[in-house]
N, C-alpha and C positions, 0 to 999 in steps of 0.2 A: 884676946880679941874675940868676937862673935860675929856671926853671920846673920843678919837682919833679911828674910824675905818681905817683900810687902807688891800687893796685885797693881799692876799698873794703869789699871782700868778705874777702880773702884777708890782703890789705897789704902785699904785694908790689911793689918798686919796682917800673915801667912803663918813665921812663924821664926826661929832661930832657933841657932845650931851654937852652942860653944866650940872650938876650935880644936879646945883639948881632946874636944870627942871624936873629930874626925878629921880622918886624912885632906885636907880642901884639893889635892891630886885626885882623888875618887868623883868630887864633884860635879868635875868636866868644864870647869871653866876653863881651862887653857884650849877643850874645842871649838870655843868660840872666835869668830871673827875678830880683828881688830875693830868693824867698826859697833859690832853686838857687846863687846867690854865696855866702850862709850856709852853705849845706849844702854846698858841694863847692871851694871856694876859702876860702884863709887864707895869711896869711903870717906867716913866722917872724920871731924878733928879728931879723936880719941883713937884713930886706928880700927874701926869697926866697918865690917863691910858689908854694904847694900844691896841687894838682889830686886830687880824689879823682874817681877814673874808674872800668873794670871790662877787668878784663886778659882776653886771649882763653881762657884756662882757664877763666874763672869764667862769660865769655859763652856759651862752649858748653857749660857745666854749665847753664846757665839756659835756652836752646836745647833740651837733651835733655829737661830738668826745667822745666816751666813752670810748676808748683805750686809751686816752691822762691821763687819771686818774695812767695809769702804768707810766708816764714818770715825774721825776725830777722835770721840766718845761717843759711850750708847747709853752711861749712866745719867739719869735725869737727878 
């Protein structure tokens, strides 16, 4: 199994992690909310699982823009 990130803004791979390499308890997925595993974890038919994150382009677009946090999307 692998761990797929990808930015939720843009959708940009980020990047993966095989499983073998790391502990997925180090993580810190289990500190997320029930309703933040919804929103930001899934996995695919094959067993592989999704991370939706924010890539550093989109963080310091939100960083420069902090009113873009009220919008939908900020990617044109």
């Amino acid at each position: 199994m692998n761990i797929y990130y990808k930015c939720k803004h843009c959708h940009v791979p980020i990047g993966k992690i095989g499983v073998d390499s790391v502990n997925t308890v180090n993580l810190g997925f289990e500190d997320l909310s029930e309703l933040e595993r919804q929103e930001y974890l899934s996995y695919d038919e094959e067993g592989h699982l999704h991370v939706t994150s924010i890539c550093e382009d989109c963080y310091e677009m939100l960083i420069k823009h902090p009113d873009y946090h009220a919008l939908d999307t900020f990617i044109q």
